[in-house]
Structures are given as structure tokens and as C-alpha cells.
VMD Tcl script that builds the backbone (N, CA, C; Angstrom):
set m [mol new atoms 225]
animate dup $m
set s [atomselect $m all]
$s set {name element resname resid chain x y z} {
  {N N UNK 1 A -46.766 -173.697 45.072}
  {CA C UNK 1 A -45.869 -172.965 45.944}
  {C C UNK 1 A -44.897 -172.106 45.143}
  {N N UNK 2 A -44.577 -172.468 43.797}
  {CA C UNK 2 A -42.928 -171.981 43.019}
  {C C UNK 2 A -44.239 -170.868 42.805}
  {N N UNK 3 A -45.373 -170.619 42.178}
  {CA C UNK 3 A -46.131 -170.059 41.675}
  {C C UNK 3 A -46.342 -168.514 42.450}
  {N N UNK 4 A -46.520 -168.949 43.831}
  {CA C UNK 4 A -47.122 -167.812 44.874}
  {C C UNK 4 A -45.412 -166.703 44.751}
  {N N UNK 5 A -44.669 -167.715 45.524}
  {CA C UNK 5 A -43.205 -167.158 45.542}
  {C C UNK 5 A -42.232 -166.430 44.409}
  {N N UNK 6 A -42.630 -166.344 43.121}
  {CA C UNK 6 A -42.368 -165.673 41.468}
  {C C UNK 6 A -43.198 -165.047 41.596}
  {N N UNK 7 A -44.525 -165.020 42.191}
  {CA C UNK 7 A -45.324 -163.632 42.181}
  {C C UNK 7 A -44.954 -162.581 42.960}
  {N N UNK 8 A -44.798 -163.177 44.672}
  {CA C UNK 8 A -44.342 -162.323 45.360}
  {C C UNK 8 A -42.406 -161.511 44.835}
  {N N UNK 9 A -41.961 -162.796 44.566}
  {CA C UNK 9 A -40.542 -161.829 44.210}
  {C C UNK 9 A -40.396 -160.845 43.046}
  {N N UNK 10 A -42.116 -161.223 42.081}
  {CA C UNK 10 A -41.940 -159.831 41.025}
  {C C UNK 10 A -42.812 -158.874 41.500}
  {N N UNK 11 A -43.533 -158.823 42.480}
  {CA C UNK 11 A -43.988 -157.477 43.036}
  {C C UNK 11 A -43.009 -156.625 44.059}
  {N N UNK 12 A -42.188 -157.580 44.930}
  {CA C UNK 12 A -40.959 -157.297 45.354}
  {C C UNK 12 A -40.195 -156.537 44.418}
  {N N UNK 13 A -39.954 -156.843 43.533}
  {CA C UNK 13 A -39.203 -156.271 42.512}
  {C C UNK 13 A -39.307 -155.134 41.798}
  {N N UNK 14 A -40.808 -154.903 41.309}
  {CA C UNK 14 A -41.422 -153.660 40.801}
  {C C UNK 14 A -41.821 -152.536 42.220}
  {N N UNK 15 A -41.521 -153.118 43.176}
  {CA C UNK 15 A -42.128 -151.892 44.218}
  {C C UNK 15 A -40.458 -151.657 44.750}
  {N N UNK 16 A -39.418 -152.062 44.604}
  {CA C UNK 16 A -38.173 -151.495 44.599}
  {C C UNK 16 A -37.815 -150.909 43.664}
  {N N UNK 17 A -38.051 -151.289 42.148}
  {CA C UNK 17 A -37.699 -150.444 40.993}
  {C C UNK 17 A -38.576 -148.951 40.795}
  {N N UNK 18 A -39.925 -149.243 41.371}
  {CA C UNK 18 A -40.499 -147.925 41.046}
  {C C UNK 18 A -40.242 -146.997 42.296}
  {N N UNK 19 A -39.939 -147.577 43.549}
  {CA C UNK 19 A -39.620 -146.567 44.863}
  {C C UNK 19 A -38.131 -145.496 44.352}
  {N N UNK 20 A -37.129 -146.568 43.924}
  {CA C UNK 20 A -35.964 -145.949 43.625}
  {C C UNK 20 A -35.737 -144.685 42.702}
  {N N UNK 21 A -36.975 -145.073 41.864}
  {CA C UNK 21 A -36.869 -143.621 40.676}
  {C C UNK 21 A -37.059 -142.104 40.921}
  {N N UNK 22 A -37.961 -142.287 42.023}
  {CA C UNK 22 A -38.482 -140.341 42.506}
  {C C UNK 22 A -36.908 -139.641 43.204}
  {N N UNK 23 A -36.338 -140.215 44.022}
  {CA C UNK 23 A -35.491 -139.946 44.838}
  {C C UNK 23 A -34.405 -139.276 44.142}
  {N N UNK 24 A -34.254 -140.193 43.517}
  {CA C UNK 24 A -33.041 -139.815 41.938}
  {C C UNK 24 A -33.434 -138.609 41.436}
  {N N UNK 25 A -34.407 -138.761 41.269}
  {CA C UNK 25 A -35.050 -137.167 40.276}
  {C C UNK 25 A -34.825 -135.920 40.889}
  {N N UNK 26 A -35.338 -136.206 42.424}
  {CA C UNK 26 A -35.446 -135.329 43.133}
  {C C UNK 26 A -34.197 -134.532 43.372}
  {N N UNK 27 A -33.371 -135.532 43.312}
  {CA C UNK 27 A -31.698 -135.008 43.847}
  {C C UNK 27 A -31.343 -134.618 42.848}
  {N N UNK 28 A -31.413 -134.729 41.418}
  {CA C UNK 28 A -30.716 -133.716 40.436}
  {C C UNK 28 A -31.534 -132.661 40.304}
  {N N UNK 29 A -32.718 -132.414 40.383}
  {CA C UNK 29 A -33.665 -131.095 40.359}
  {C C UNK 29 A -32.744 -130.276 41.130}
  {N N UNK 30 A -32.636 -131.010 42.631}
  {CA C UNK 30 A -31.926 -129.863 43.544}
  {C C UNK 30 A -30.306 -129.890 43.425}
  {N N UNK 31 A -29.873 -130.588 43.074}
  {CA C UNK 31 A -27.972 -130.423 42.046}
  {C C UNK 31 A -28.338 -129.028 41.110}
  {N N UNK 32 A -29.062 -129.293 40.497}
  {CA C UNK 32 A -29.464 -128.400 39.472}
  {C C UNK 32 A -30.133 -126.681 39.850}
  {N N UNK 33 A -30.262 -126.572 40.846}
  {CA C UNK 33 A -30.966 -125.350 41.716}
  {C C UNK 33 A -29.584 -125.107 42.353}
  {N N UNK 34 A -28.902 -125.724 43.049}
  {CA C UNK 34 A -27.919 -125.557 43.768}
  {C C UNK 34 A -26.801 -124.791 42.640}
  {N N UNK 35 A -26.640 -125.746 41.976}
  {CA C UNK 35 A -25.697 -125.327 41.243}
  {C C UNK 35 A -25.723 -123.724 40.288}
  {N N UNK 36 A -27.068 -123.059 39.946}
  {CA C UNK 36 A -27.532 -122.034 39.833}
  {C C UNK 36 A -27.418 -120.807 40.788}
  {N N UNK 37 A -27.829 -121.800 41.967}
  {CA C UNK 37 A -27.755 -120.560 43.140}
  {C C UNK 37 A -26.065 -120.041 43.136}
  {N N UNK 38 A -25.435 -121.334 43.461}
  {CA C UNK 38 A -23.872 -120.960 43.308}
  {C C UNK 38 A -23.163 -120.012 42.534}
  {N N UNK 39 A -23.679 -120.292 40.820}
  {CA C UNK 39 A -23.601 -119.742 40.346}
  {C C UNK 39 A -23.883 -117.873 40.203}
  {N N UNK 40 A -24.755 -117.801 40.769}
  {CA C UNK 40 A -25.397 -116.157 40.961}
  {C C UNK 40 A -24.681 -115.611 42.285}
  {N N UNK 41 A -24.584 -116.532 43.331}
  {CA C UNK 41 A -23.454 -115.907 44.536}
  {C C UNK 41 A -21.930 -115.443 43.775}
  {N N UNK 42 A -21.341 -116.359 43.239}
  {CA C UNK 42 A -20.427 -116.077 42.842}
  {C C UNK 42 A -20.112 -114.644 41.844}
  {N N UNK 43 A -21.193 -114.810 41.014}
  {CA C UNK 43 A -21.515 -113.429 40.170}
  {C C UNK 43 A -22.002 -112.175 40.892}
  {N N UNK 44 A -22.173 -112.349 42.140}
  {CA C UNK 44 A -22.339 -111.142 43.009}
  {C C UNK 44 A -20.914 -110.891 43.585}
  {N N UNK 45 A -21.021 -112.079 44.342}
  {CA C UNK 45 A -18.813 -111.764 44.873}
  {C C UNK 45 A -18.043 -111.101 44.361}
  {N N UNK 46 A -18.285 -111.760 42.763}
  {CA C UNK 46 A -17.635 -111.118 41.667}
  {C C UNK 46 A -17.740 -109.400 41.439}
  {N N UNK 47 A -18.896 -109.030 41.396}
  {CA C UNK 47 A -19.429 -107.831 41.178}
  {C C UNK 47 A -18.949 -107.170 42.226}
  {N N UNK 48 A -19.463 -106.724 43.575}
  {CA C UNK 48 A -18.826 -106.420 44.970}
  {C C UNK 48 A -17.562 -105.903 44.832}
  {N N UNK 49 A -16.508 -106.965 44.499}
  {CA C UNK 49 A -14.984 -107.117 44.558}
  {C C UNK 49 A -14.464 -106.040 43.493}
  {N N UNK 50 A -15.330 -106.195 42.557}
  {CA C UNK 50 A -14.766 -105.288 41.176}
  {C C UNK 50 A -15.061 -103.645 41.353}
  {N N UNK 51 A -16.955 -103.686 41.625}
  {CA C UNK 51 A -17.386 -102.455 41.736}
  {C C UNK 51 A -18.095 -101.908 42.566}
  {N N UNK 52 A -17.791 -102.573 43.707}
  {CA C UNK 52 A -17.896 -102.089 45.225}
  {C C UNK 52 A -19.249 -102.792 45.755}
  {N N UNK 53 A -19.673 -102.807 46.960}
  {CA C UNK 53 A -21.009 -103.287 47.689}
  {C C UNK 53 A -22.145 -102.688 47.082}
  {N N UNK 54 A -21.983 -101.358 47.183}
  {CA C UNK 54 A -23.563 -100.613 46.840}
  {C C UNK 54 A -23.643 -100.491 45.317}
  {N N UNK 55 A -22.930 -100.728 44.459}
  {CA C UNK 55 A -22.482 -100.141 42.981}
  {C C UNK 55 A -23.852 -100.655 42.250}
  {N N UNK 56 A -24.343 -100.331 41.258}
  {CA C UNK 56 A -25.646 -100.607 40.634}
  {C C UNK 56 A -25.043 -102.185 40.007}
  {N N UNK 57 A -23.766 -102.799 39.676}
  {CA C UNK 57 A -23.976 -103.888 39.312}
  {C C UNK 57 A -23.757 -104.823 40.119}
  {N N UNK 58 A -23.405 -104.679 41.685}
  {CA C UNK 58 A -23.572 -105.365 42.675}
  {C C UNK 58 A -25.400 -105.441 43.262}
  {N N UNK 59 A -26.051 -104.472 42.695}
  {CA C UNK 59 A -27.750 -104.623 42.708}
  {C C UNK 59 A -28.335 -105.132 42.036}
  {N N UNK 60 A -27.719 -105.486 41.075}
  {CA C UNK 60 A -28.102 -106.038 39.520}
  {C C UNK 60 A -27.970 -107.775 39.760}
  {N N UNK 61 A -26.528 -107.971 40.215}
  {CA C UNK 61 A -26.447 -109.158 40.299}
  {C C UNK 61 A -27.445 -109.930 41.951}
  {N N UNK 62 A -27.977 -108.763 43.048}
  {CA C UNK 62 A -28.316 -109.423 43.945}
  {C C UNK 62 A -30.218 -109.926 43.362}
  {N N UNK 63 A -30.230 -108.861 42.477}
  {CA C UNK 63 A -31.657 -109.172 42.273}
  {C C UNK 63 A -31.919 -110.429 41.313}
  {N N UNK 64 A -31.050 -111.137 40.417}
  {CA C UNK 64 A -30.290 -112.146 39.896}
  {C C UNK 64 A -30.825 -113.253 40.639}
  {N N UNK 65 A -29.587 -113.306 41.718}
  {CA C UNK 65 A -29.491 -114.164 42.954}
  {C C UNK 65 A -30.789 -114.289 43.269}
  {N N UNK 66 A -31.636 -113.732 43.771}
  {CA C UNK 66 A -33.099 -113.460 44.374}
  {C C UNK 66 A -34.197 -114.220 43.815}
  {N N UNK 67 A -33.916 -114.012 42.176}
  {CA C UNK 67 A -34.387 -114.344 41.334}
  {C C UNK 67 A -34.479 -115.836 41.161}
  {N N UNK 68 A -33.209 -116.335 41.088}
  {CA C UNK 68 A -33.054 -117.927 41.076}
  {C C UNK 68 A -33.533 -118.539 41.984}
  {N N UNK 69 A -33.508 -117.837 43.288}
  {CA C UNK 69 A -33.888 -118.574 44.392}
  {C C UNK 69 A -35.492 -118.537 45.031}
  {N N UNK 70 A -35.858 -117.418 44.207}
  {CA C UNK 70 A -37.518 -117.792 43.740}
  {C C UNK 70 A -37.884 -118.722 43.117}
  {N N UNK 71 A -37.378 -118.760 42.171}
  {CA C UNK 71 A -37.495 -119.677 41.055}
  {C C UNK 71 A -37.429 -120.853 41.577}
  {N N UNK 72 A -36.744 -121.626 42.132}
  {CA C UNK 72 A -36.227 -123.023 42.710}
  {C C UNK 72 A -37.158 -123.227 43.861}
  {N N UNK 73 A -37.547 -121.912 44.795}
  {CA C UNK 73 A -38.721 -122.452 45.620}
  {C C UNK 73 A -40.011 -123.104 44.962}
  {N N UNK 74 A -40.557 -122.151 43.791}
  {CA C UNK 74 A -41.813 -122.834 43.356}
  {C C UNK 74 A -41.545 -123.771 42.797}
  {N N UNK 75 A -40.395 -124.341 42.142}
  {CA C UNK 75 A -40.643 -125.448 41.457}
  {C C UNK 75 A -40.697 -126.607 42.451}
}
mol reanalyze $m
mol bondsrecalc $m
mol representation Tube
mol addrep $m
């Protein structure tokens, strides 16, 4: 009986330790995309504010932006 019950509580155990690991991953991949995207909005705001909406480095920075957020879809 101690035998069956140490088996079951170490498969219990390895199918909670290995479920928990993807999830984790997953959420800093997308911390990590997020935090990029943020980054490139802000560098457009930035741009806009300084050298107007249409200005070639307010185009510069949207194609940027565009860029990252391609990027983060395929991965």
C-alpha cells in the first residue's frame, strides 16, 4: 500500500512541476513583447510632439512600431 501511494504522490508531483513551467515562459515572452511595443509607442509620442504628426521622423518611428509588432506576432 506505502508502495502504490509514493508512486502516485511522485507522479502527482512531476505532472505539477512540469505543467507549471510553460505558463511562466509564456508570460515573460509576452512581458518582453509588451514591453518593446511600449517602448516604440512612446518613441513615436515622442517624435509627433517634437516634429509634428506627418514629419518623416514621426514615419520613421511608426514603421518601428509596426515592425515590433510583427515581430511578436510570429514569434
Amino acid at each position: 500500500m506505502f508502495k502504490k501511494a509514493s508512486l502516485l504522490g511522485l507522479a502527482l508531483g512531476a505532472v505539477l512541476v512540469l505543467s507549471g513551467a510553460s505558463p511562466a515562459q509564456a508570460n515573460d515572452w509576452n512581458r518582453g513583447c509588451n514591453a518593446r511595443i511600449n517602448h516604440e509607442r512612446r518613441e513615436l509620442n515622442y517624435a509627433i510632439r517634437r516634429f509634428g504628426y506627418h514629419s518623416w521622423q514621426a514615419r520613421q518611428e511608426r514603421h518601428e512600431l509596426n515592425r515590433v509588432i510583427a515581430s511578436c506576432r510570429y514569434r
